[in-house]
Residue, then its C-alpha position, 0 to 999 in steps of 0.5 A: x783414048x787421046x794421049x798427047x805428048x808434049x814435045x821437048x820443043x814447047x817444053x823448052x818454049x814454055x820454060x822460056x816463057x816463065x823465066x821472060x815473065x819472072x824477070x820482068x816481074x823482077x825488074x818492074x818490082x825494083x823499079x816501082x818499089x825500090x829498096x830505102x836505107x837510111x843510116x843515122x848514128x845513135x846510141x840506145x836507139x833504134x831507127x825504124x822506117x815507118x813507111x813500110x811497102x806492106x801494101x805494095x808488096x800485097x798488090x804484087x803478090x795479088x797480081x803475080x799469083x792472079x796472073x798465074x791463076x789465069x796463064x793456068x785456066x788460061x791453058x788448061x781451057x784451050x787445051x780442052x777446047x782442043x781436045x774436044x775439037x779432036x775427038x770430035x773429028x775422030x769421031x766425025x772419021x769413025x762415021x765415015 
């Protein structure tokens, strides 16, 4: 049986990668979808914004958790092939 272990170097090259794409999700967010206050003196009533981001949010979050969807297949695909590619030459050994 194939046991590989994850060395402490591409743990920390893996979390590395997350917090660059988390912050770059940030950072495109505020900059396409920035906050809007609006201030208005008014007694008994209340000042709604009706356009709302609803939409904008949900495109967001489609693609954040699409884009996690496929890094994970992404990985989880190459670490088969890889796996695969092993236990083919281990068992091309064996023969010899």
């Amino acid at each position: 049986m194939y046991i590989e272990v994850i060395s402490m170097a591409s743990c920390k090259r893996i979390t590395l990668l997350w917090l660059i794409l988390f912050s770059i999700g940030i950072i495109f967010s505020s900059y396409f979808f920035p906050l809007q206050v609006k201030a208005e003196i008014q007694l008994g009533t209340t000042v709604v914004d009706t356009q709302s981001n609803g939409l904008g949010l949900l495109i967001w979050t489609v693609i954040i958790v699409g884009g996690c969807i496929g890094i994970t297949l992404s990985y989880v695909s190459w670490r088969k092939y890889k796996g695969e590619k092993n236990k083919k030459m281990q068992k091309d050994d064996l023969v010899d």
